[in-house]
DOVEXDO-136445 format. One line per 8 residues: number of its first residue (from 1); for each residue x, y, z of C-alpha. Coordinates in nm, 4 decimals. Layout:
% residues N
NUM) X:Y:Z | ...
% end
This chain:
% residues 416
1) -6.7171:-1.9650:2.1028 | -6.8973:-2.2488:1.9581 | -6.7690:-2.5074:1.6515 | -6.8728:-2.4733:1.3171 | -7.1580:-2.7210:1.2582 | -7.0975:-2.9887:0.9910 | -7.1941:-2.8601:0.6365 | -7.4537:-3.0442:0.5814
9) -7.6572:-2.9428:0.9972 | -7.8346:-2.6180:0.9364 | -7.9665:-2.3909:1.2230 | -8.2857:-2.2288:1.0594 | -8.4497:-1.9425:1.1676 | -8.8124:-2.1209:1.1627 | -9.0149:-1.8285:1.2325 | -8.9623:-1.4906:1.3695
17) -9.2210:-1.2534:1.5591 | -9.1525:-0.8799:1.6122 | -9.3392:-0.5840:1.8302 | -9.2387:-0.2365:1.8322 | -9.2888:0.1012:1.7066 | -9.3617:0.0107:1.4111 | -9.6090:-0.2535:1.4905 | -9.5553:-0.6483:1.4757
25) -9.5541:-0.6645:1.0549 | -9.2167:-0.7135:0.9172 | -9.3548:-0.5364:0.6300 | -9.3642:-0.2375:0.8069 | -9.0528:-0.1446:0.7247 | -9.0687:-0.0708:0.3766 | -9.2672:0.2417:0.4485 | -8.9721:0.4468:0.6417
33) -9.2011:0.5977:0.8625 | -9.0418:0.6517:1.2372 | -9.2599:0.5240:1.5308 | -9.1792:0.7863:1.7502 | -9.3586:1.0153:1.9681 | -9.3594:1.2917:2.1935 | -9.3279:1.2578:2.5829 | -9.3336:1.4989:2.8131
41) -9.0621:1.4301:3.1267 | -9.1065:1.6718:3.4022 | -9.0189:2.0290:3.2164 | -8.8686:1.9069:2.9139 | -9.0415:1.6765:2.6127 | -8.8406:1.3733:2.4341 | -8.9047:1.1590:2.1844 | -8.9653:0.7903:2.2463
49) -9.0598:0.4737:2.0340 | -9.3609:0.3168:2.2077 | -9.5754:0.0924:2.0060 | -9.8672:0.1881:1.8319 | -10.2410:0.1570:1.9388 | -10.3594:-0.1141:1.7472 | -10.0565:-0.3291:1.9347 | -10.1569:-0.2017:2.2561
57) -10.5053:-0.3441:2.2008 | -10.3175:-0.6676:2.1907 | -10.1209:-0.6387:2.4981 | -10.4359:-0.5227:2.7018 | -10.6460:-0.8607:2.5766 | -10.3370:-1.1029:2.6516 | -10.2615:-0.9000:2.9732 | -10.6649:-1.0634:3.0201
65) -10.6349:-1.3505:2.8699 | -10.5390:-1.5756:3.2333 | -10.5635:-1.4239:3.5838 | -10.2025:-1.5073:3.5867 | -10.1104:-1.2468:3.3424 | -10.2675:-0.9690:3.4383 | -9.9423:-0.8760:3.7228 | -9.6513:-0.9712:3.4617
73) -9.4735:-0.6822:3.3294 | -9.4819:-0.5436:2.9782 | -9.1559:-0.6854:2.8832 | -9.2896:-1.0465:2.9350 | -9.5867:-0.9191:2.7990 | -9.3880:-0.7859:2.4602 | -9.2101:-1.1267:2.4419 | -9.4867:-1.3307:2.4852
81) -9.6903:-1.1768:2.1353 | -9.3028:-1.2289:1.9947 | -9.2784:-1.5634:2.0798 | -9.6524:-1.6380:1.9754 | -9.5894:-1.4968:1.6338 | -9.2560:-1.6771:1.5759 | -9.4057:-2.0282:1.6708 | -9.7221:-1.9642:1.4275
89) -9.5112:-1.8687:1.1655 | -9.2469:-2.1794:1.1952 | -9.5549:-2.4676:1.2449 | -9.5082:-2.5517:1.5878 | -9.8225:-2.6112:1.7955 | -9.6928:-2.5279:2.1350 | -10.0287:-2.5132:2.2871 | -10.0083:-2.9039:2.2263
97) -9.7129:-2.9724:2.3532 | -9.8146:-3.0999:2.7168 | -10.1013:-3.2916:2.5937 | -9.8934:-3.4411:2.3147 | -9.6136:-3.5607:2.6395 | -9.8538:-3.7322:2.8478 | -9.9667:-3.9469:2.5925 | -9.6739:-4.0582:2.4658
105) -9.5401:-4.1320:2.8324 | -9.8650:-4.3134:2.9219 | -9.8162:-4.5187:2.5944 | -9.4166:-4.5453:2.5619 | -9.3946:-4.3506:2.2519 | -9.1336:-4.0997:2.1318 | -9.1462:-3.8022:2.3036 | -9.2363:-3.4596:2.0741
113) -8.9245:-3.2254:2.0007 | -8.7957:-3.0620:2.3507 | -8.8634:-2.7256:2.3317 | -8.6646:-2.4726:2.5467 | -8.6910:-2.1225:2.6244 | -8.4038:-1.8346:2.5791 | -8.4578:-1.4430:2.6063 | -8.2765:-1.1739:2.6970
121) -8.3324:-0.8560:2.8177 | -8.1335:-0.5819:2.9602 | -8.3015:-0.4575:3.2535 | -8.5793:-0.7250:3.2600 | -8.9150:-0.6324:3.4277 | -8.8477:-0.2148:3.4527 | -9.2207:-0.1337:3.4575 | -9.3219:-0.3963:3.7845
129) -8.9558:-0.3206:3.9520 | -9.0248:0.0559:3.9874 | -9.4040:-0.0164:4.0703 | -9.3359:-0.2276:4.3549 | -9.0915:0.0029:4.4930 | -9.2861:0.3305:4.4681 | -9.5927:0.1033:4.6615 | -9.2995:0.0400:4.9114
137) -9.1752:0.3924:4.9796 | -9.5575:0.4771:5.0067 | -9.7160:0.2015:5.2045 | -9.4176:0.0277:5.3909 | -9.5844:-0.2935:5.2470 | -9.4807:-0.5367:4.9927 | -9.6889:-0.7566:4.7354 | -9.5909:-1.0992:4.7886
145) -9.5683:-1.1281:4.4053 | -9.2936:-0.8569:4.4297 | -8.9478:-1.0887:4.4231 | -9.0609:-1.3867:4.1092 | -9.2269:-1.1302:3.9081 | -8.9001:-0.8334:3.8833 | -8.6445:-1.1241:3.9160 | -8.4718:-1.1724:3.5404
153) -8.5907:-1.5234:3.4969 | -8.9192:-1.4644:3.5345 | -8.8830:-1.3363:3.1426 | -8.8037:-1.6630:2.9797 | -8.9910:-1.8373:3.2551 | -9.3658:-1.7498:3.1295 | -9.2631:-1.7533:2.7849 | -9.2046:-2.0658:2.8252
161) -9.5206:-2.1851:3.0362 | -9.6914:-1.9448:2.7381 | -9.5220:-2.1791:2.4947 | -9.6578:-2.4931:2.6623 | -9.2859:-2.6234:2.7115 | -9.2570:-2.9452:2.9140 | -8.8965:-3.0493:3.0454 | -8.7154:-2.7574:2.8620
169) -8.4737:-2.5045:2.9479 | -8.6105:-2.1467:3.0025 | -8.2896:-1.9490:3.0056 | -8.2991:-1.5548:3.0651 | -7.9714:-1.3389:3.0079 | -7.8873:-1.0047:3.1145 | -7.5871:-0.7941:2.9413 | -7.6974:-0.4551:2.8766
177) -7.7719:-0.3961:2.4912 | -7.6265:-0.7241:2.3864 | -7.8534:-0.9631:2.5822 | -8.0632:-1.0695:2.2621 | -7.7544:-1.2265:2.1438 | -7.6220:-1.3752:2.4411 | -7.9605:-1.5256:2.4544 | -7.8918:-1.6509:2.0653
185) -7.5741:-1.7356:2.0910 | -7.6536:-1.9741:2.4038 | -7.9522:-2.1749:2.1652 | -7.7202:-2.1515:1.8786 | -7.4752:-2.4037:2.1074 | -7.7476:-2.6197:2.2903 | -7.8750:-2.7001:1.9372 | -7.5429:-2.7644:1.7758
193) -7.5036:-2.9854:2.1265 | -7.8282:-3.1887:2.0882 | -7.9397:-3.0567:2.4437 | -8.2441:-2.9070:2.2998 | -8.4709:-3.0155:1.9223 | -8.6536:-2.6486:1.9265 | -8.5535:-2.3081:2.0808 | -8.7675:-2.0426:2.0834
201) -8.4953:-1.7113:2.1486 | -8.4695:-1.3906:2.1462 | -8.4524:-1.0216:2.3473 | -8.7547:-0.8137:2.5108 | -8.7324:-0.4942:2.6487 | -9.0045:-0.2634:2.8095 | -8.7803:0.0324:2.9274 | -9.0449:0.3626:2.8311
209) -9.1053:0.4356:3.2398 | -9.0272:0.8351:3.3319 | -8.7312:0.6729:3.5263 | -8.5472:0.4747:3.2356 | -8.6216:0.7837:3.0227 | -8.4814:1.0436:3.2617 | -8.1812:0.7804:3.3325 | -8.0801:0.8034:2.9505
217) -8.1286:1.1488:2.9173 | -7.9200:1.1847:3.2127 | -7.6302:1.0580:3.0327 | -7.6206:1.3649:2.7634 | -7.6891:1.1216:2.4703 | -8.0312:1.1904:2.4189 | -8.1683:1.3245:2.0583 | -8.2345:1.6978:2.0836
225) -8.4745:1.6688:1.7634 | -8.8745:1.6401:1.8471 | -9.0692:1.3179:1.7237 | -9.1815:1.4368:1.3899 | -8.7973:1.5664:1.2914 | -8.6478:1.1810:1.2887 | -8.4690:1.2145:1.6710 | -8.3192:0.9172:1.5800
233) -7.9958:0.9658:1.3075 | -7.7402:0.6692:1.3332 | -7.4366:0.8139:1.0771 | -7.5586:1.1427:1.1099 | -7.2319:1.2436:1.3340 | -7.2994:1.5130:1.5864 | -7.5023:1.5925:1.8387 | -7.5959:1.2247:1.9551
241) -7.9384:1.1212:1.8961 | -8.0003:0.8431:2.0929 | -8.3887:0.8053:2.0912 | -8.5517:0.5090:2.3438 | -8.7656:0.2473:2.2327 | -8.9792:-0.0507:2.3098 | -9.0276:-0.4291:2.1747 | -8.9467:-0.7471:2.1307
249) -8.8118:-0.9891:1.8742 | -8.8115:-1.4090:1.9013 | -8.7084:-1.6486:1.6937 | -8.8213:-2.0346:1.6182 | -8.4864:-2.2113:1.5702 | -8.4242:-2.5999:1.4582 | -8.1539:-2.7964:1.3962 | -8.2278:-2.9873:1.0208
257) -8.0034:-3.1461:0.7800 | -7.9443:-2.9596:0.4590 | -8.0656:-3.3128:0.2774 | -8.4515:-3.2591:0.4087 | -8.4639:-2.9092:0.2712 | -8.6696:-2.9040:-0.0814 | -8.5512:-2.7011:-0.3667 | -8.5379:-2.2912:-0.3642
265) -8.8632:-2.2947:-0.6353 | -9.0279:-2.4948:-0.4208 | -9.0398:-2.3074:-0.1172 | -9.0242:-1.9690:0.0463 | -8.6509:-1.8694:0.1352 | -8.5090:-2.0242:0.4801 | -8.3085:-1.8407:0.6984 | -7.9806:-2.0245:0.8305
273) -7.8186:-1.8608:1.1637 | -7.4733:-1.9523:1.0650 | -7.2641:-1.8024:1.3825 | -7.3079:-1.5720:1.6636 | -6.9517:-1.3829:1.7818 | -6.8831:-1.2078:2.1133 | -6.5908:-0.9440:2.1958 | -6.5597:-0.7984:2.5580
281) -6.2738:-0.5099:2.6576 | -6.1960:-0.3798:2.9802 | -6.2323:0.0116:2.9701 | -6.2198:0.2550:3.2050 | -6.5648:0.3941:3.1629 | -6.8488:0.1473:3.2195 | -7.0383:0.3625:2.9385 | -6.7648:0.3568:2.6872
289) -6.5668:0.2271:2.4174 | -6.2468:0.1808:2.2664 | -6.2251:0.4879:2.0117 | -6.1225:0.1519:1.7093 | -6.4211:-0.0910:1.8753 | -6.1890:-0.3664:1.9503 | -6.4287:-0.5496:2.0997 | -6.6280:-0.4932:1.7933
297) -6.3458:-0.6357:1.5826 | -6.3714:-0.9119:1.7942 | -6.7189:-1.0220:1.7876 | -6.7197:-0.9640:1.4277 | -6.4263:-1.1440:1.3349 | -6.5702:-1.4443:1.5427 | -6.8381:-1.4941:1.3779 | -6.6819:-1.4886:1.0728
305) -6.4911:-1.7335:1.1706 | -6.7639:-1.9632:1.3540 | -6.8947:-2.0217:0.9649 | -6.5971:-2.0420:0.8151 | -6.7109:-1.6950:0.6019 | -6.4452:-1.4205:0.4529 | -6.5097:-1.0534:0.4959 | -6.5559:-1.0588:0.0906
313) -6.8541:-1.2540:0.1540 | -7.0727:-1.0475:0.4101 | -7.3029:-0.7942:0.1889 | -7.4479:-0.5916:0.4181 | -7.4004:-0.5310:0.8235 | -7.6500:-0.4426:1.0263 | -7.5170:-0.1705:1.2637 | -7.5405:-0.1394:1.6210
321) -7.5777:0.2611:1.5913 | -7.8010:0.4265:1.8076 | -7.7256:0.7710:1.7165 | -7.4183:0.8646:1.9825 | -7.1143:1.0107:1.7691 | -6.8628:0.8134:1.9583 | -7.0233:0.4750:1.9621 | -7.1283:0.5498:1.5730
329) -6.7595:0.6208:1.5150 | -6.6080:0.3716:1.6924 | -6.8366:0.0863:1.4894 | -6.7382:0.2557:1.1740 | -6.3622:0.2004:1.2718 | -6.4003:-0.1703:1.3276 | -6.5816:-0.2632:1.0579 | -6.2937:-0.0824:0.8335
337) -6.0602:-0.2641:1.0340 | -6.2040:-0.5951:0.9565 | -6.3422:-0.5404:0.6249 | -6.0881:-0.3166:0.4483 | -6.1806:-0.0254:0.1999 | -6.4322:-0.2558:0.0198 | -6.6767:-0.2271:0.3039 | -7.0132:-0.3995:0.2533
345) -7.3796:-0.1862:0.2766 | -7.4259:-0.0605:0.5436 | -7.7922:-0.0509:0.7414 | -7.9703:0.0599:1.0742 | -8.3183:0.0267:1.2089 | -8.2880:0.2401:1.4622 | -8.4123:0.5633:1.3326 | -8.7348:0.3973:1.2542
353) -8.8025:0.2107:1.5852 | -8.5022:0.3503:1.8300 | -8.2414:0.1928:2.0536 | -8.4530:-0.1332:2.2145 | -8.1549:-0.2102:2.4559 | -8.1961:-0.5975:2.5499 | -8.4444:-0.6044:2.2412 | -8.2258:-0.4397:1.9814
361) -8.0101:-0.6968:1.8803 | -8.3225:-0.8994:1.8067 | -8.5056:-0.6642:1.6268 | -8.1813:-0.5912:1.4204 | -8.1762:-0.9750:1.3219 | -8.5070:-0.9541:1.2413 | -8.4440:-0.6769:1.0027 | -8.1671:-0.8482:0.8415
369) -8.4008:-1.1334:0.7784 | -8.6338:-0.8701:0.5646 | -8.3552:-0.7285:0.4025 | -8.2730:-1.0769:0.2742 | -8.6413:-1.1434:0.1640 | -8.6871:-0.8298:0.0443 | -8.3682:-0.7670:-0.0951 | -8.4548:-0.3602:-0.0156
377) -8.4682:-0.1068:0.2464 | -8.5924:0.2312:0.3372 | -8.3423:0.5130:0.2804 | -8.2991:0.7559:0.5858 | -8.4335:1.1210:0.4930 | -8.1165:1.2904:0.6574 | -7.7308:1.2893:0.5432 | -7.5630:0.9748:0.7028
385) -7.3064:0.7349:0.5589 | -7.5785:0.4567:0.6133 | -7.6248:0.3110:0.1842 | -7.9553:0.4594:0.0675 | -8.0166:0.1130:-0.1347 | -7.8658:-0.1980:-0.1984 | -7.5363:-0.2145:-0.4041 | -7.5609:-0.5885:-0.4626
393) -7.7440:-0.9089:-0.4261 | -7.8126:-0.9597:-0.0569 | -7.7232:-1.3090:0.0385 | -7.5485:-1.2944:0.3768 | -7.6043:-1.0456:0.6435 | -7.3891:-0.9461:0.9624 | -7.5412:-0.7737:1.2783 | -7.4233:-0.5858:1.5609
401) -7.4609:-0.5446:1.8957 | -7.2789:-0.3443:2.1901 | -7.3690:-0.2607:2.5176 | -7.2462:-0.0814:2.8716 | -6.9321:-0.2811:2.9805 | -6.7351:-0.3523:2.7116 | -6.9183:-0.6560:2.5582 | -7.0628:-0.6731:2.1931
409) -7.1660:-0.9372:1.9825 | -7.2138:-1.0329:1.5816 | -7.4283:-1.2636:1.4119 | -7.4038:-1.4151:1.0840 | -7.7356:-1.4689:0.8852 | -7.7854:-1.5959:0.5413 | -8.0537:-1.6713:0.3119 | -8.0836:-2.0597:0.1147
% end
């Protein structure tokens, strides 16, 4: 848990950069069209949230773009554009940064703003892991590159040396479906510290490989609907509909005093990442939860308490939802149980982009970022007790995340 900062330190979310399904616009959501599509595995077909063409045009010229990049695996790949988009969109000119350091070593000068590195991702770099192993079982031989490209770090690693960072932490976290915000959470307390000026942070995933897929549908939560029939139904209740996707989500994040910010008519709104929560349980099933979410409660109620917010205040939560009946339920009970019967809206982007894993958290900030610029959102096509439209005035924003384990997190975003 981290302190409250002092009312007048703001952590702003800069910028923010998004790939998945539904490409890397943020407007893209107001359309409510699903990114999914059809894919066959081995006699059966599932639906699966890939990104579109026009991104993978973009993948395949940065995968070209340095000799370096051409072995990294499509999750670093995914956070990279992510990252890329986030720093464009908050100012920063990361491609400067080195230059920038060396000449104000050689001449004594202040150093530029530290800039440090923090991703997470669940199971880190899926597509290069199983590629390296299949050349194994076939060859007997092993690419030296093998070990630092499919080790976890190696995520936050080259987004940093993408970034330019000098002297910074690159920090990479791993905890199933909640790694975006362990990854948040983490630059949310360096910057409250003063151990770091800049953060660039976020979650990446890249999980789409006939192995992942099978793996998930293995478990008996996968959506029995094809791609064109929404797979994908968070609220919907039974049978589960747990749909896989792909993407990435980063964020710019500062430190500034509320003093240096200009007045509401004179800018565009600022996004202030007021608190990230965490809740673990011990349960017996690695793949479970407790039927009332405790650790939900927890994470929730911890964030709410990191900005000093009441439940009265949150308008809207971003759910976790994928689609399973028992995690949907289970979310449903501990939001009751910490908001009472006047529960605030309640969202999902998952039935338009799928379940992410270590990029879903992420992505669901992101979203709660639109829905607080927007001050609208897409209303699923199917019965759910997701709210079709906003009841209110959308100032503040909670967001979940849970994942394999017993951990889950909540963060607290708000609009100035």
């Amino acid at each position: 848990m981290t302190n409250p900062l002092p009312s007048d330190e703001l952590i702003l979310l800069r910028g923010r950069g998004r790939v998945s399904a539904l490409g890397m616009a943020a407007a893209a959501y107001a359309a409510g069209q699903p990114g999914f599509a059809a894919r066959p595995l081995g006699a059966t077909t599932l639906a699966a949230a890939a990104v579109p063409s026009e991104v993978e045009t973009v993948l395949a010229a940065l995968r070209k773009s340095q000799p370096a990049y051409r072995q990294l695996d499509r999750t670093v790949l995914l956070a990279i554009l992510a990252a890329r988009q986030a720093a464009v969109e908050a100012g920063w000119h990361l491609e400067q940064d080195e230059v920038l350091l060396d000449q104000k070593l050689k001449t004594n000068s202040p150093k530029p703003a530290t800039l440090a590195v923090s991703i997470g991702s669940s199971r880190g770099a899926t597509g290069r892991t199983e590629h390296y192993h299949h050349e194994f079982l076939t060859t007997g031989d092993v690419a030296a590159a093998a070990s630092p490209l499919t080790t976890l770090g190696n995520v936050a690693s080259w987004v940093a040396y993408d970034a330019g960072s000098v002297g910074g932490a690159a920090l990479s976290h791993s905890s199933t479906c909640s790694s975006a915000f362990q990854a948040l959470g983490n630059a949310l307390a360096w910057l409250r510290a003063g151990m770091a000026e800049r953060f660039l942070a976020g979650g990446t995933e890249a999980p789409l490989t006939d192995f992942t897929l099978a793996q998930m549908h293995a478990l008996g939560i996968y959506s029995p609907f094809a791609a064109p029939d929404f797979p994908c139904r968070p609220g919907a209740g039974r049978p589960s509909t747990f749909v896989l996707g792909e993407g990435a989500a980063v964020f710019a994040l500062e430190k500034v005093g509320r003093a240096a910010l200009t007045a509401p008519a004179q800018r565009a709104p600022l996004f202030v990442l007021e608190s990230v929560g965490f809740g673990f349980e011990a349960i017996g099933s690695k793949t479970g939860l407790s039927p009332d979410g405790r650790h939900f409660q927890t994470a929730m109620r911890q964030a709410l308490h990191q900005a000093g917010c009441a439940p009265a205040a949150v308008d809207a939560v971003v759910l976790h939802s994928p689609g399973t009946p028992a995690g949907d339920a289970a979310e449903r009970q501990a939001v009751r149980a910490v908001f009472g019967a006047e529960l605030p809206d309640l969202v999902s982007n998952k039935w338009l982009l799928g379940h992410t894993l270590g990029a879903s958290a992420a992505l669901s900030l992101d979203f709660a970022c639109q829905l607080l610029a927007t001050q609208t959102w897409p209303a699923p096509p199917f019965a759910t007790d997701l709210t079709p439209a906003p009841t209110r005035p959308i100032r503040r924003v909670l967001v979940n995340a849970v994942g394999f384990g017993g951990n889950a997190a909540s963060a607290l975003v708000s609009v100035v």
